[in-house]
N, C-alpha and C positions, 0 to 999 in steps of 0.2 A: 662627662658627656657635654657636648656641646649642643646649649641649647636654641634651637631654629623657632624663632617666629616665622609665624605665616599672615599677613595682616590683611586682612578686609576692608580696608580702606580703598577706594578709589575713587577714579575723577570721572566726574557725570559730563561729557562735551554737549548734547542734544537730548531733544525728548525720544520719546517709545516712535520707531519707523513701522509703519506694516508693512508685511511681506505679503506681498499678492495671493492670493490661492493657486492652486496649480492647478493646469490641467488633468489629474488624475490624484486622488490622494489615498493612502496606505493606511488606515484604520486598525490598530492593532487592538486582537479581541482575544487573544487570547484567555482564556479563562472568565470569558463575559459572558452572558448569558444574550444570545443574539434575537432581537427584536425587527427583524428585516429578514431577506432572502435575493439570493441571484436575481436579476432581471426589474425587481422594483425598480420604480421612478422615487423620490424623494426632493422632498423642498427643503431648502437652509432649514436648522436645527432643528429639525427632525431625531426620535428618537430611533437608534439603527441598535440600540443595548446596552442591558441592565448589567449592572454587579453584583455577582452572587451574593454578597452579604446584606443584610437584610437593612444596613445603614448607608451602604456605598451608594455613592452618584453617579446616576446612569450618561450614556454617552450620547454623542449626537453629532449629524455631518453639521457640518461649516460651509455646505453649497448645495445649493442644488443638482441634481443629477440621477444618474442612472448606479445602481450598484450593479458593476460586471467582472467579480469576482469575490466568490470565500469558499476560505480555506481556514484549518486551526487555527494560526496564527493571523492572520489579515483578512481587511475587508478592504476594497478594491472601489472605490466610486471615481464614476467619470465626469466631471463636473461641466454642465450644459452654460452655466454665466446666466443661467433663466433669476427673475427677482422670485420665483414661489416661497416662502416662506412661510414657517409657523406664528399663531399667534400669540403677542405676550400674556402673562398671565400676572396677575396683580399682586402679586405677592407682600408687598409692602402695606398695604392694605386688612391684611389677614393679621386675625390674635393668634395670640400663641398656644400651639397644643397641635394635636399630632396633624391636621390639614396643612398646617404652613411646614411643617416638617418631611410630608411626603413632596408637598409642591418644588420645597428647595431639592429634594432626593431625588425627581423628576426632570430641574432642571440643569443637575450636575453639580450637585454637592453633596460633597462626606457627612452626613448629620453627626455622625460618632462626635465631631468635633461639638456639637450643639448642646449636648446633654449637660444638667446643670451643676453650677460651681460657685465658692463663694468664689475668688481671687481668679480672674480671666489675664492671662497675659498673652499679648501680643509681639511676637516675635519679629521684631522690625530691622536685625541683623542682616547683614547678608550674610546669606549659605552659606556660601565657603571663597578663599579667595579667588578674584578672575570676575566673580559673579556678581553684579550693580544691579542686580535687578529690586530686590526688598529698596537701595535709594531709591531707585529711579520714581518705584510709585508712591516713597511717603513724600518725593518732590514733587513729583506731576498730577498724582490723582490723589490730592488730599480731599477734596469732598464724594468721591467712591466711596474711598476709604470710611468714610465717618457715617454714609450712609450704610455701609455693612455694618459697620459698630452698632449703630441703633437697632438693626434687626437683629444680628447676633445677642447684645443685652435684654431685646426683648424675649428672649427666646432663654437667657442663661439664669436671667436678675442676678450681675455678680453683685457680692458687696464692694468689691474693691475690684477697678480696670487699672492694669499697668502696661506702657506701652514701652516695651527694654529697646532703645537705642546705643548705635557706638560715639562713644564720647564725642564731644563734639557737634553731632548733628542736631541741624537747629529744627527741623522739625516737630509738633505737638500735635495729637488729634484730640479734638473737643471729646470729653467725657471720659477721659483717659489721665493718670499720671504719668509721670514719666523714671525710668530708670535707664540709666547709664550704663555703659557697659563695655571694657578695654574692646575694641574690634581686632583681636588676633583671635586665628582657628587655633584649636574650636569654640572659644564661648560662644559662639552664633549655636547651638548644638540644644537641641528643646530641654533634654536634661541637665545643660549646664546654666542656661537663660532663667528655669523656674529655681534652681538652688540658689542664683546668684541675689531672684527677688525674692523668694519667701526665706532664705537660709536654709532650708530642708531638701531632701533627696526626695523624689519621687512623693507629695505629699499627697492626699484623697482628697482637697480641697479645692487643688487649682488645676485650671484647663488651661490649653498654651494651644494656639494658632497662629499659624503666619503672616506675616503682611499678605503675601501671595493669594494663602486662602481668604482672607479678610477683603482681598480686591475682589475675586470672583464672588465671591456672595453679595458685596456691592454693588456690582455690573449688575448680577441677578435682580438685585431688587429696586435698582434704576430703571433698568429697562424690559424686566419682566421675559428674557430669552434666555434660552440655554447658555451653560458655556461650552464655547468652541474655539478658543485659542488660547495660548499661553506667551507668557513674555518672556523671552530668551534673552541673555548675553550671548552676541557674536562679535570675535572681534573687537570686542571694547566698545562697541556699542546696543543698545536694548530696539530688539524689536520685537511687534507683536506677530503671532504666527499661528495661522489656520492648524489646531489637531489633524495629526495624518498628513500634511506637506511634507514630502519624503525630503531627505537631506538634500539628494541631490541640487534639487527646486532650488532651496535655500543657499547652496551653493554658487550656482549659476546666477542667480541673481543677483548675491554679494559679489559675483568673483572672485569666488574662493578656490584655490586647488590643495590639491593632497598628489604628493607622491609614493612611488610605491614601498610598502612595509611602514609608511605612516599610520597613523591611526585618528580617529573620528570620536570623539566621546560625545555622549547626550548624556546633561547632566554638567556637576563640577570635575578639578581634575583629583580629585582624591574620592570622591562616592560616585562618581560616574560612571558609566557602561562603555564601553566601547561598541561600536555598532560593526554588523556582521556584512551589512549592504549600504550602500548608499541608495537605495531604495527605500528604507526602515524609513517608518513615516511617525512625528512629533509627537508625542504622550501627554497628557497629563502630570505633570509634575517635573517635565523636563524645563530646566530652567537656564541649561548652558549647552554650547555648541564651544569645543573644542578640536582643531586639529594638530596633533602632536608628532615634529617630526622623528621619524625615527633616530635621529643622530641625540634628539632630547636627553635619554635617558637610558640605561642598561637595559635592556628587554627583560621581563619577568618571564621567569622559567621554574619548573618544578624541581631545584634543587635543593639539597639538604641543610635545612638548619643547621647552623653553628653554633647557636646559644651565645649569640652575641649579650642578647638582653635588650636591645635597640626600642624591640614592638612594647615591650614591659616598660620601660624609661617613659614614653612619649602615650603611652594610655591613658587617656583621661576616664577609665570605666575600671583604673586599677585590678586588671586581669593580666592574666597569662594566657595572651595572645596566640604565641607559636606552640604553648603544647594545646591550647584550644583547638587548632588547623591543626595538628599533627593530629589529634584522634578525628576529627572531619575527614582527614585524607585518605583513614583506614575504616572509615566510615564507625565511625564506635559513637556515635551519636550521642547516647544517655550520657559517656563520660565526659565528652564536651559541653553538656549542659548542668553534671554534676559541677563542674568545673569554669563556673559563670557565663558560659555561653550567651545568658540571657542579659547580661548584666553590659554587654556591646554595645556601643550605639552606633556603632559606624561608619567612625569618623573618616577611616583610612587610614590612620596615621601610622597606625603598625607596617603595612605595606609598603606606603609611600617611602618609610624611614627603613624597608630590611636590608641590611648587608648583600643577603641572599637572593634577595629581588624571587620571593614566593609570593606567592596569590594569598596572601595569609586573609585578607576582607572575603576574598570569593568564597576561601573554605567557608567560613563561620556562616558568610551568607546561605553556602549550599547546603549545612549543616543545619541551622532554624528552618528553610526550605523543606530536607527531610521530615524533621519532627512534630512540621506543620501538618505536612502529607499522613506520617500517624495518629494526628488526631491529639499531637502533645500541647505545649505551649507556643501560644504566637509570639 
């Protein structure tokens, strides 16, 4: 087998641009628990809805406006360019113990992430390749950065903070060590990052968060306001982008086009989504905009495995990928998760590398999705 590096290295030209807000933005709620209604008015970072789980971070516009429309999937605000905003809340200020844990849960942070550890590592990789965003902010917001660390520490008390970089990069944050780490996909990958520092698989010891999350909790505790934007790779360069600015916005402003039977991914190009509209408005956790032309690469289609071995070769989770998707595809659920289902991290790489050019990430994805749904393992 010929073996394919994929490297995460790339060249920073500029800092983080903002993307303006739009005049309307797309709020996806799917599965949130909505704290608003048709016709409300609303001031910048306002709370519009909570996450069902009793640790997730609740949501919030990024303008002021009118909400004039919801549906399952989406909430609809028309943004007025009024300054009404909420006010900050001091979070930095506060000891530790469950009020600074609701306050951060209120103003759009995961606490799951916060619960305590000795060995806290910091994921300072980038995602996946294409994606500069983890550089861009251990280059441009290194005192964010450090200000989330103090709050996060106070909140974890690790014994030991390690901050895993790809070789090379000269960055450090105060109160942190540093480890190194070859930048080819996947080592960026949270369960390759924590075995590479502790030498152990999955230990009960150590917590791992992202640069990404590590910014947002920082922002939080600088300036006491919600989060409501994310920093995207577009184009090779890093901007910051209003939650819910539907693509298009982002598009027209870059002067980006798509032809037809191209495709649009939010996210990287090996765990990214493909978007269904150009209307689909920025998420949480989207961290890349790509458009891919269709001449790119073979169209993925539901055809039949051949037992190459390809998705098996290139697994960093040493499973069997395609008969994993083949019981997903007949929906045999339990046997897929007899059968390591859970043991996936979801890198892509089975997909990206099939002969066969099968959705082999989507089954396994659709497959945890079902199990989820009966109440199995997350």
């Amino acid at each position: 087998m010929l073996k394919i590096h994929y490297s995460l290295e790339t060249g920073l030209n500029n800092g983080i641009v903002d993307i303006p807000a739009p005049e309307e933005l797309n709020v996806q709620v799917r599965n949130l628990v909505l704290r608003t209604a048709k016709g409300k008015k609303l001031a910048a970072g306002e709370m519009i809805a909570e996450h069902p789980s009793k640790l997730g971070g609740a949501y919030h516009t990024p303008c002021s406006g009118k909400v004039a429309k919801v549906n399952y999937h989406n909430l609809t605000i028309k943004c007025d360019g009024g300054q009404e905003a909420v006010e900050p809340v001091d979070v930095a200020s506060m000891g530790p113990g469950k009020e600074l844990l609701r306050s951060l849960q209120d103003l759009g942070i995961n606490v799951a992430l916060l619960s305590g550890a000795e060995i806290l590592i910091i994921n300072g990789l980038n995602p996946e390749p294409g994606v500069s965003v983890a550089e861009q902010l251990l280059q441009d917001e290194r005192e964010t950065l450090e200000e989330g660390l103090k709050l996060v520490k106070k909140l974890l008390v690790p014994v030991r903070t390690v901050l895993a970089l790809a070789e090379g990069a000269p960055c450090k944050l105060a109160g942190s060590e540093t480890r190194t780490i070859k930048p080819k996909y996947p080592n960026s990958l949270d369960a390759l990052v924590v075995k590479a520092v502790t030498g152990k698989e999955f230990p009960s010891n150590a917590k791992i968060m992202s640069v990404m999350d590590l910014y947002n909790i920082g922002r939080v505790a600088k300036t006491g306001l919600p989060v409501t934007d994310t920093v995207m790779t577009i184009g090779g360069g890093n901007y910051r982008v209003p939650l819910g600015t539907p693509i298009r916005h982002i598009m027209a402003h870059l002067k980006l086009s798509v032809g037809p039977h191209d495709k649009v991914v939010l996210g990287g190009p090996f765990r990214g989504e493909a978007v269904y509209s150009l209307d689909e408005g920025v998420k949480k956790g989207d961290y890349g905009l790509f458009m891919i032309s269709a001449k790119a690469f073979p169209a993925v289609e539901d055809a039949a495995c051949i037992n190459c071995g390809e998705c098996v070769l290139f697994c960093p989770g040493r499973i069997q990928a395609n008969l994993i998707a083949r019981y997903a595809e007949y929906e045999m659920f339990e046997m897929a998760e007899r059968h390591g289902l859970h043991s996936c991290f979801e890198c892509g790489l089975c997909a990206f590398n099939c002969v066969a050019r099968k959705p082999l990430l989507q089954y396994i994805r659709f497959a945890k999705a079902q199990l989820r749904a009966k109440g199995g393992q997350a």
